[in-house]
N, C-alpha and C positions, 0 to 999 in steps of 0.2 A: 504493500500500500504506500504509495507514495504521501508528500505534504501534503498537498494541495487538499486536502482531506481535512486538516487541522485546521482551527477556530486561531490561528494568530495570524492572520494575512491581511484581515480589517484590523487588527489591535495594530500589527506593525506597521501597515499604511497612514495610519492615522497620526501615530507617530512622528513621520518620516515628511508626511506632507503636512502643508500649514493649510489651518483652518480657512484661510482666504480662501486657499487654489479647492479645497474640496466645495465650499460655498457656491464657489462659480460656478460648478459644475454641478450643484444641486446634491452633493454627494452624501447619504443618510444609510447606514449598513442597515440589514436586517436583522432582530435576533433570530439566532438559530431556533427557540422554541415557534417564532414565526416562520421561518421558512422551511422546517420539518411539517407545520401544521399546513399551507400552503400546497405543498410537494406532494402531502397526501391525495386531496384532490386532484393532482396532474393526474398521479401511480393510479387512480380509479378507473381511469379510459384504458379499460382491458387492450385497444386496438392500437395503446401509445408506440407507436417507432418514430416520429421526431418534434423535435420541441424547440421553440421559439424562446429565447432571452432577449428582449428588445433595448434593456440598458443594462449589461451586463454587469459592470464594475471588478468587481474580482472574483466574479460568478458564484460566489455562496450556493444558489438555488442549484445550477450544475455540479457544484461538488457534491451537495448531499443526494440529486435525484442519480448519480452515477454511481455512490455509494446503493443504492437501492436499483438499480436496472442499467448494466451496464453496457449493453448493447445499444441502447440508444443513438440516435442522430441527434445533437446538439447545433444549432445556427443562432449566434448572437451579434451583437450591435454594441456600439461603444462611441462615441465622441471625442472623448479626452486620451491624448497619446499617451501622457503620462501613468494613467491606472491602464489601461488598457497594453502595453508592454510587461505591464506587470501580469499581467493575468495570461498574455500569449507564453509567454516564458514559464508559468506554474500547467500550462495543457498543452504544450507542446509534445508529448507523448501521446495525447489523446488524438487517433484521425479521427474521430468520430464528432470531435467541437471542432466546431468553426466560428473564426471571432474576425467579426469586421471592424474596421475603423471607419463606420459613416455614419449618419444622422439617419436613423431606424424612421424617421416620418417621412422623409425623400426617397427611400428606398424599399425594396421586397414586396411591391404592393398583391403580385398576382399569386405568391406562394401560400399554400395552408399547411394548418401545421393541425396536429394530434394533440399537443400540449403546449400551452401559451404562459410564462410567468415573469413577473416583474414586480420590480419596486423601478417605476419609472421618477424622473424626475421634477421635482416640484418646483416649477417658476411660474410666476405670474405673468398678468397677458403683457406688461407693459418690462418684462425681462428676455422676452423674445422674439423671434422676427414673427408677431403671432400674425399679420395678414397676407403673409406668402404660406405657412402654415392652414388658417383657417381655408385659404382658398383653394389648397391642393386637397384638405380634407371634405370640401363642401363639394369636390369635383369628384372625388372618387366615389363620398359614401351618401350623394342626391340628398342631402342633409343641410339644416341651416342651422348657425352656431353663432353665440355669442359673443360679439366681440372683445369680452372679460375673462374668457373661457380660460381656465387655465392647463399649462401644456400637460401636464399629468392625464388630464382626463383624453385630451388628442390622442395620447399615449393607447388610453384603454378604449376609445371607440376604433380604432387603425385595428387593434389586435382582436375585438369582436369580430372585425372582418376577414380576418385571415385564419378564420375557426374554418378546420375541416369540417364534414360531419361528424356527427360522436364528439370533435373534439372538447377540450375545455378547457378554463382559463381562468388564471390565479392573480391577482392583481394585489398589491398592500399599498393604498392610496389616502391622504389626507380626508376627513369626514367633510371636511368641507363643501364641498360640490353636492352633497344633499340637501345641506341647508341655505342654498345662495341662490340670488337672481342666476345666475350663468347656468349654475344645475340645471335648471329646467329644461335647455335642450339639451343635453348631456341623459337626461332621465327618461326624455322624450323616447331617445334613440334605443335604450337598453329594455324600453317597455315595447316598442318596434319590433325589434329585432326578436324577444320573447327567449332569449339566452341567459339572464339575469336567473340565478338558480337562488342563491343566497347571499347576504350582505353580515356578515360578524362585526361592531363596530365596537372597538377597543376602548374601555371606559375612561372619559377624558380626565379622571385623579393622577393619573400618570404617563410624561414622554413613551412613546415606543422607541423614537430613535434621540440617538447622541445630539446635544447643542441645535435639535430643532423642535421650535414648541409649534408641535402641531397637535392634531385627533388623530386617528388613523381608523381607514375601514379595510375589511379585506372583504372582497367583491370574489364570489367566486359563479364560472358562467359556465352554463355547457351547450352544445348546438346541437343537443336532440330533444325531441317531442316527448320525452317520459312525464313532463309533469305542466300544468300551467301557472305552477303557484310560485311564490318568492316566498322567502325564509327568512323573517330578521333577526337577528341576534345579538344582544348587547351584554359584553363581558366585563367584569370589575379590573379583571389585568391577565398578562400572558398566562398566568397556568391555567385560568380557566378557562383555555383553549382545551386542555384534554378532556374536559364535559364535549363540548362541541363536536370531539371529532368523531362521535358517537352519530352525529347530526349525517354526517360525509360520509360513513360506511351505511346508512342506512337510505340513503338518497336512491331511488327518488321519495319515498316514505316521509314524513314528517310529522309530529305532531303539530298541531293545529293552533296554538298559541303563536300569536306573530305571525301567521299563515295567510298571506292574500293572493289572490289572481292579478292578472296582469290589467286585468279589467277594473278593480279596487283602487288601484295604485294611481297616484293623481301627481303627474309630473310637475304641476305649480305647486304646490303645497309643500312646506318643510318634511323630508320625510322621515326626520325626526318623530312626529306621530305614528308613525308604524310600529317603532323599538320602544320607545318612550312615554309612561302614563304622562298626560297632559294634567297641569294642573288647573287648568280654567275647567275640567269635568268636574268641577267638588264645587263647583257654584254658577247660580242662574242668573239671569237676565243680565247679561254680556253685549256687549256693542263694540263696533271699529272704535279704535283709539281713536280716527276722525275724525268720529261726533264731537269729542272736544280739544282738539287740539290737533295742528299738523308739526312733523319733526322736520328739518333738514338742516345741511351737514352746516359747519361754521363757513366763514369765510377762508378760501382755500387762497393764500398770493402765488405761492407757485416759486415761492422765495424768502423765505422767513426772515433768514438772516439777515438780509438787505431791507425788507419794509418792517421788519420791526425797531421798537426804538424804546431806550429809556432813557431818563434824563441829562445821563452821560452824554450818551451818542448826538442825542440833538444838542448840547452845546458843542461836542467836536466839530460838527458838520453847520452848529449856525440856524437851525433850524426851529424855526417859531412854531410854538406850539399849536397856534392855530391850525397850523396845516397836518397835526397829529390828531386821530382817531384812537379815543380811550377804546383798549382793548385788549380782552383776556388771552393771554397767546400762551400760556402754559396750564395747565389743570392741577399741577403741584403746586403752585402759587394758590390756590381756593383750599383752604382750609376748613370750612365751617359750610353747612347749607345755606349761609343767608350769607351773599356777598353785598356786602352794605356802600355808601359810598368812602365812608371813614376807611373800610378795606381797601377800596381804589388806593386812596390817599396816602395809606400807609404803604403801600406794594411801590407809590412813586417816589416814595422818601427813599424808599433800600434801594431805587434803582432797578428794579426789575421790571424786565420788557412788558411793556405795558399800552404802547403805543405801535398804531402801526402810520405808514406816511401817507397820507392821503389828500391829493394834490390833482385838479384838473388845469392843466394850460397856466398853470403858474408864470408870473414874469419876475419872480423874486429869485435875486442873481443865486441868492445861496441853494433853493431849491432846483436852479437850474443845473449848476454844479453837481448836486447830488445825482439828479438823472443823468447828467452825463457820465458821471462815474459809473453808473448802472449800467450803462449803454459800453462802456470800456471794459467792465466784467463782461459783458453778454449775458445781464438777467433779461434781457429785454427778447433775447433767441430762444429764452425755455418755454417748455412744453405749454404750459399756463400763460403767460405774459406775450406770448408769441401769438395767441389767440383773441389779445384783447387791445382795445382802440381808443385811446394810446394803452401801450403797454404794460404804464404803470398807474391804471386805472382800477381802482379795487370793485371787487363784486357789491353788488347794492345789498344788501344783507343787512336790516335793521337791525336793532338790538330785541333782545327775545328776553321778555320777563323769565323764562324757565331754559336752565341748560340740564342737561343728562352728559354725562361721561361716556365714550366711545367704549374704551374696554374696564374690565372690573371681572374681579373675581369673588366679592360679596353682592351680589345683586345689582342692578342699577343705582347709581350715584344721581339725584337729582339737588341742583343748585337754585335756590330764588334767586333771580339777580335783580335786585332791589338797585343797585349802583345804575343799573340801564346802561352798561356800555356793551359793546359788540364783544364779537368770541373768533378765535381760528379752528379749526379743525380740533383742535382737542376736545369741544362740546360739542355736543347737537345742538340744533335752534328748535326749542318746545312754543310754539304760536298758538294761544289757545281761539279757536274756531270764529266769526264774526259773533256768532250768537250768545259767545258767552266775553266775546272781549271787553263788553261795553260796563261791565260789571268786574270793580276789583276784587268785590268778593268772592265772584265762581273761581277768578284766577289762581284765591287763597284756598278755595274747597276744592282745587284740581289738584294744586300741590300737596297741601295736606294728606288730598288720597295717593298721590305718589309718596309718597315718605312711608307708606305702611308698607309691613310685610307682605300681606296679599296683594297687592300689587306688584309688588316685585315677583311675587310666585307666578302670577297668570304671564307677566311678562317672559319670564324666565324659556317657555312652551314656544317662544318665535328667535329664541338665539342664537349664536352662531359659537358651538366652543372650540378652545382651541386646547395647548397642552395645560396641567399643571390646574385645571381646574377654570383657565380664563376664559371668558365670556367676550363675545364683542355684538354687540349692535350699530348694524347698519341705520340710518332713518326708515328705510321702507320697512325693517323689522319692526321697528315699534309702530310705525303707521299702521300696517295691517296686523298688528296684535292685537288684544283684547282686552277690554276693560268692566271694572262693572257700571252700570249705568247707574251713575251717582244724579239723578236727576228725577229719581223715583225714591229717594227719600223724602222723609216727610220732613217739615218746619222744623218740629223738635228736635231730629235728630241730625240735620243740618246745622243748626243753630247752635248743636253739644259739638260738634265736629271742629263750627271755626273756632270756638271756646277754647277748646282744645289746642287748637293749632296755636292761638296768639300769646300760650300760656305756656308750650312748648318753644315758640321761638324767642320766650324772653328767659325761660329757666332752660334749654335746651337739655331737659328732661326725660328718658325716653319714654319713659311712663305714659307721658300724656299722646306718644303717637300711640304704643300698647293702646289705650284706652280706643282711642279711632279703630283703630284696628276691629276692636271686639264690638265697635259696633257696623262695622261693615261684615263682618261674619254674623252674630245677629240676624242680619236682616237679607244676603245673600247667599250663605253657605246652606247649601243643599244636605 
């Protein structure tokens, strides 16, 4: 038995290479207890003689499936010279692997294969050439795709299609793509094609892989008619993969739990509801977050560094404050639920970026200077600033009495911003609706019910997680989530509510949101 069989070839790699060069190249090893559980499902296609690795790396999945059948035909893919020398030099013995050095999405499109598996690479749309990609994929597979799509998932619709018959196909992919806009035609195609056999999704309290905080699901698919149903699966961590594998010797069989037809399965919708009790089912009379309020994102410059400012920087540069816009550019900087203006005032005394520059057609020499210094970096060529007229013209983005936190791993964070100045991308913008805007009170009985626990629980059912436990929300996630419809309470208990609330924001107590709380279960919980 030669190395190549031994667990120190990602230890030593990892090593040996710096985290930069592996980064670049999306590079995340498997655990062996994942790529033995994986391998199983290939080893089930009785008719398996060859098998697909579409990003090979140091072929882990080919060591261990050669350890278990070793007559096989092996064809893989690689990118990076550097790992991929490595990996021709440890199977250089083997005729039977073959290892290429091309881009597995430009190439092998008319080959099928008996057995497909990967840990493909995880970049986002805007980390690769994604619109020569999307359009060689919209050309092969008569599919339309979303321009956010990210490449992992290209990864696994290409190799859906390069399914023999019988064959099958083992993917270990970030959860991501079940719960996001772009999912949806990625979901579309897997429910099309009627391959999708099973989804295990690895419980997000813990990394699967080294220095990247992601979710991970393992997608496993086969391309015969034995069954029409999908299997979902959600694990607390790797060992209790060996329950599951009970699931894959028994297929096409399944118990019924988590059990739907292709017909069930609803490619807009988070499908996080398939594996996941929802917690908005423990309570009635539910409504779109819409009805009272709409979310969207802060103001995006497209160059922080450059348009932000605090008191330092604008006397470096000369820069009269008029032409600065109070504005929260960090989320570390909010301490407390209620950003007051005395908190503005104090964040401008420490000097923390506070300001962004905000300037049309200015003829003030100093401001004109600054943009041309702008103009001599090339902020005025990026991606954002390159789109807008003039360049250093900020988004129209009022200020929003209510911010929410993008990411968070205790619940939603929601902020009053009593100061009323603007936000960049570190908060959402929370607009509460025309119909309740006209009234400061509903503003204070929207937030008040954002501050409780149930609210954060029904929210919790539209999230997006990632490793470690963290949570991200999008605005369209809180848009179309759920709320209860606080508008069906009566006087009394309206009336105890903002009591509460104004009693809470001057003892900041948490007792008295507790108290809210119990009376929104009270009078919703089922």
């Amino acid at each position: 038995m030669t190395d190549i069989f031994k667990n120190s070839l990602e230890k030593n790699y990892m090593k040996t290479v710096s985290i930069e060069h592996r980064k670049q190249f999306a590079q995340f090893f498997t655990p062996k207890p994942i790529v033995q559980f994986m391998n199983e499902w290939i080893l089930g296609n009785k008719h398996l003689k060859n098998v697909l690795e579409p990003a090979m790396g140091l072929g882990i999945f080919s060591r261990e499936l050669l350890l278990r059948k070793s007559d096989i035909s092996i064809k893989s893919f690689e990118i990076d010279k550097t790992i991929c020398d490595i990996a021709v030099k440890y199977f250089s013995k083997y005729k039977n692997v073959s290892i290429n050095l091309q881009d597995y999405m430009y190439n092998d499109w008319k080959n099928k294969y008996d057995g497909i598996i990967c840990n493909p690479p995880y970049f986002k749309f805007h980390d690769y050439d994604n619109k020569s990609i999307l359009k060689e994929m919209e050309t092969r597979l008569n599919c339309k795709l979303n321009g956010f799509t990210n490449l992992y998932t290209l990864f696994l619709l290409k190799s859906i299609h390069q399914l023999s018959p019988n064959g099958r196909l083992a993917y270990i992919v970030p959860s991501e793509f079940l719960n996001s806009d772009y999912g949806k035609l990625v979901k579309t195609y897997l429910v099309k094609t009627k391959t999708l056999k099973h989804i295990i999704v690895v419980n997000f309290e813990e990394n699967v892989f080294d220095d990247a905080l992601t979710t991970a699901s393992i997608i496993l698919c086969a391309n015969d008619n034995k069954t029409d149903k999908v299997k979902f699966t959600e694990v607390k961590n790797i060992n209790d993969l060996l329950r599951v594998k009970d699931l894959i010797y028994s297929y096409p069989s399944s118990k019924k739990e988590h059990l739907y037809s292709f017909s069930e399965l609803d490619p807009s919708v988070k499908w996080k509801n398939y594996y996941q009790k929802q917690n908005s089912s423990d309570y009635k009379n539910l409504v779109p977050f819409t009805k009272y309020a709409k979310v969207m994102r802060g103001i995006a410059t497209g160059a922080n560094d450059y348009f932000a400012f605090n008191l330092s920087k604008a006397r470096q540069y000369s820069i009269n404050e008029k032409y600065l816009l109070p504005c929260m550019c960090k989320s570390m900087t909010v301490k407390h639920l209620f950003f007051m203006k005395s908190d503005f005032e104090k964040l401008k005394q420490q000097d923390k970026d506070i300001f962004l520059l905000n300037v049309s057609n200015s003829d003030d020499s100093n401001v004109v200077k600054y943009l041309k210094l702008g103009q001599k970096q090339g902020i005025d060529k990026r991606y954002l600033t390159a789109s807008r007229n003039p360049w250093y013209s900020l988004e129209n983005r009022p200020p929003a009495p209510i911010w929410v936190s993008v990411f968070n791993r205790s619940g939603l964070k929601f902020v009053r911003n009593e100061a009323n100045i603007s936000n960049l991308t570190t908060f959402h913008c929370i607009y509460p609706s025309r119909d309740t805007l006209f009234s400061q009170t509903d503003v204070d009985l929207l937030f008040a019910y954002l501050l409780t626990d149930t609210a954060r629980k029904i929210f919790v059912d539209n999230s997006r997680e990632y490793g470690n436990g963290l949570q991200k929300f999008e605005p369209n996630d809180i848009n179309s989530g759920k709320m209860l419809d606080i508008s069906l309470l009566n006087a009394k208990n309206k009336n105890n509510i903002l009591r509460l609330y104004q009693e809470y924001k001057e003892t900041q107590e948490q007792s008295f949101i507790d108290s809210i709380n119990d009376i929104l279960i009270n009078n919703y919980k089922i």
